[in-house]
C-alpha positions in Angstrom: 1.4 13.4 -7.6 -1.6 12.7 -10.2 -4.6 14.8 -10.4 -7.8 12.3 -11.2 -9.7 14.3 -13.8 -12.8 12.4 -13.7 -13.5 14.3 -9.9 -10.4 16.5 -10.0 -9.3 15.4 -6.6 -5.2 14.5 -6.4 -3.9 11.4 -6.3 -0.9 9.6 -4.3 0.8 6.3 -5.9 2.9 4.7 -3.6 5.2 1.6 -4.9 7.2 -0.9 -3.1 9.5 -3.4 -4.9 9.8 -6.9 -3.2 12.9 -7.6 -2.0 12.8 -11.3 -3.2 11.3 -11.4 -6.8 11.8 -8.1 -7.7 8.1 -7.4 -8.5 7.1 -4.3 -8.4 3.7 -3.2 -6.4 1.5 0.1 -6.5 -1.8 1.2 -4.9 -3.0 4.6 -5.2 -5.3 6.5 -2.8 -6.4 9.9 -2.4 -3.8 13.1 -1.2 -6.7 13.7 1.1 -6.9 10.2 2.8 -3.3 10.1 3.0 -3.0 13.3 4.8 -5.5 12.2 7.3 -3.7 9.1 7.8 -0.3 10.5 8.3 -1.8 13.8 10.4 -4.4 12.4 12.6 -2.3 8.7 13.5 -5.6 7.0 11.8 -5.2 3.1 11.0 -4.7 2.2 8.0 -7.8 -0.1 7.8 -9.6 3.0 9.2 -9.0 5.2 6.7 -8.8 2.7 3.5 -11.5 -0.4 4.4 -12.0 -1.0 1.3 -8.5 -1.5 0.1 -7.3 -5.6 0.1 -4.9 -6.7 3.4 -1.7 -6.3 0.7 -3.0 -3.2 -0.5 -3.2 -1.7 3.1 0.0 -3.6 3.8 1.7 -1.9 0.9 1.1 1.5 2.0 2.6 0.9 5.9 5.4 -0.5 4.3 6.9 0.7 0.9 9.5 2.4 2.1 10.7 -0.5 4.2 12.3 -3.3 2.4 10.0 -6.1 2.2 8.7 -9.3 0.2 5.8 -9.0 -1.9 2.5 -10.8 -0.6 3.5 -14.3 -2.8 7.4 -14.3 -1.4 5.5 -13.5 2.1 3.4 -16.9 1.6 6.2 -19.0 0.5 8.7 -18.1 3.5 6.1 -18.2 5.8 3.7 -20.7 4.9 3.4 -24.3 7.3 5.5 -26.9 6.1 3.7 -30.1 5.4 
């Protein structure tokens, strides 16, 4: 846990690592936020709207084994 010292509120960094590439993702939100997400069952675009799709996507899934959002696009995208 970091603690932001421009408004002194504590921060959370969660990471995920893509299970393809390797590369290594992190979004950070407040301790706050993330306790009302986890406590109250919130969604996560509810509580974080501001926060890109992969961002959002990031935090329901780092502790799950998953690709990042590039390897996503390539094993899922149409074939021509």
């Amino acid at each position: 846990m970091q603690i932001d010292l421009h408004s002194f509120e504590q921060t959370l960094t969660r990471r995920a690592t893509c299970m393809m590439c390797k590369k290594k993702e992190y979004v950070t939100v407040l301790v706050k936020d993330w306790d009302r997400y986890v406590s109250q069952g919130l969604g996560v675009q509810d509580v974080w709207p501001d926060l890109s799709a992969d961002e959002r996507e990031l935090l329901i899934s780092s502790q799950v084994p998953t690709p990042c959002s590039v390897c996503w696009d390539k094993l899922f995208s149409e074939e021509d």
